[in-house]
N, C-alpha and C positions, 0 to 999 in steps of 0.2 A: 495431707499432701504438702509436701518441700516445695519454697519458693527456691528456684537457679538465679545466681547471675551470669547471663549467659546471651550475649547480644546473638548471636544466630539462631540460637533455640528462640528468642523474643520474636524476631525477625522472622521465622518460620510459623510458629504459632498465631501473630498479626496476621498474614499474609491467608492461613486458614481462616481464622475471623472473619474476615474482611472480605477480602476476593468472591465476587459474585453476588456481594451480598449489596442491598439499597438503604440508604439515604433517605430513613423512613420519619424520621423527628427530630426536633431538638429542643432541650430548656435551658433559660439563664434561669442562676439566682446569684450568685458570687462571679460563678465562672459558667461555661458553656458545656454542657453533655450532646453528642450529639447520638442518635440512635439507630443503629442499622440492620436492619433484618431479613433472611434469605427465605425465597420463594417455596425452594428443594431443600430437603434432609443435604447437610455433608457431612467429611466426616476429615478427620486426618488418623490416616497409622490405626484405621480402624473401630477408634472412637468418635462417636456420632458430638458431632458440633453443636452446641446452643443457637437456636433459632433465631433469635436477636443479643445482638451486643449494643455497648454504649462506650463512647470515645470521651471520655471527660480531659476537658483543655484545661489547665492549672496553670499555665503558661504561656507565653507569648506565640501568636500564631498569626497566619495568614493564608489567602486565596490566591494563587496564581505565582506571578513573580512580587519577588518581596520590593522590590525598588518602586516599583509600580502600584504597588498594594498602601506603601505609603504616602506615595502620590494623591491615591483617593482618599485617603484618611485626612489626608491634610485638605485634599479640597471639600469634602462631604459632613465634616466631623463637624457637631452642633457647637456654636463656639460660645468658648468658656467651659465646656465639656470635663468634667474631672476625668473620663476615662477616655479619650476622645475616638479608642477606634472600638469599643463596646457597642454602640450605636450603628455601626458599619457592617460589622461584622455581625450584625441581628442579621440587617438588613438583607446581605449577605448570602446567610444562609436559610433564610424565608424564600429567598431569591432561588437557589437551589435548591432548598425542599419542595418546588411547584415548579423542577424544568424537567424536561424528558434528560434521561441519559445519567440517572446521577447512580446507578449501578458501579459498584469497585472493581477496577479492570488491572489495577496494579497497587501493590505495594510495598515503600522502602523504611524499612529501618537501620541508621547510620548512626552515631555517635551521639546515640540518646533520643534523635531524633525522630520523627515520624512524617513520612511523605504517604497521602492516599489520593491516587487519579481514579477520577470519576471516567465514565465511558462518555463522555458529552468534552472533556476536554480539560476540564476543570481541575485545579491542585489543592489539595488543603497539605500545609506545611506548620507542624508543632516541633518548638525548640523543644531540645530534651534538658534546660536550666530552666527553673524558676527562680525567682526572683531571692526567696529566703529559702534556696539550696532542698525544699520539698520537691514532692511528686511536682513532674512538668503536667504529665500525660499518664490516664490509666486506660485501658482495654481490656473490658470485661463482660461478663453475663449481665445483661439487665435484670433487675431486679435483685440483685445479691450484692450483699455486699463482702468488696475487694477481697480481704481479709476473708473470707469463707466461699470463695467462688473456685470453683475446679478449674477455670482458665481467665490466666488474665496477664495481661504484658503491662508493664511498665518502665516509666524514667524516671530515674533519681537521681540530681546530679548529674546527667549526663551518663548513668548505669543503667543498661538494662535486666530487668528481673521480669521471672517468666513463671509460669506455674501450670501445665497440662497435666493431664492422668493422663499421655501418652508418652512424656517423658519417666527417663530411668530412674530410679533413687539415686 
């Protein structure tokens, strides 16, 4: 199966991912995976959807509004902190893996980037730049990896690349 570059095709296939799906795990080890899994079989275009995905963050992210997000970083963040909003953003999303409402009610993809609102109110916001011009953000099967998974969206540099078996050659 072809990877596309093709930010709507990315944006359409997230949005299958994701949409209706919950806010069921997450682990650090580098960087943050977070894992979200659907109650119901989906499907897009016919082809039945993976029952859980994972959202791996490679790049700068946040909860809510970003001005605000930094506010608490600055005031929460353990000082001397080498990564100081790591800590926060555990906390974060331990915080939202144990609150009602963390089901995906919407999702944007724009200029690399990745916005997913939860049904409780809540934003998670991933740049689509990392820092040494890699993957920001991948969206995929759990348990496969990237490079061998039938669906999965990404940022690179600010591009996005897509890969469905619902898409055309």
């Amino acid at each position: 199966m072809r990877t596309k570059q093709d930010g709507a095709q990315g944006e359409r296939v997230a949005q299958a991912l994701l949409s209706g799906a919950g806010f069921s795990a997450f682990t650090f080890s580098t960087s943050f995976s977070l894992r979200f899994s659907r109650d119901r079989p989906g499907s897009l275009l016919g082809y039945p959807l993976p029952a859980e995905v994972e959202l791996d963050l490679d790049a700068r992210w946040w909860l809510d509004d970003e001005q605000e997000w930094k506010a608490k970083v600055a005031r929460l963040a353990p000082e001397g902190a080498v990564e100081p909003e790591e800590p926060v953003q555990a906390y974060e999303l331990a915080a939202l893996r144990w609150t009602e409402g963390t089901t995906v009610v919407s999702v944007v993809v724009s200029a690399g980037m990745i916005s997913v609102r939860f049904g409780n109110g809540r934003l998670l916001t991933a740049t689509g730049n990392a820092e040494d011009d890699g993957r920001a953000w991948t969206l995929s099967e759990t348990g496969v990896a990237e490079k061998s998974a039938r669906w999965s969206v990404c940022s690179e540099g600010g591009v996005i690349f897509v890969r469905a078996p619902c898409l055309s050659e």
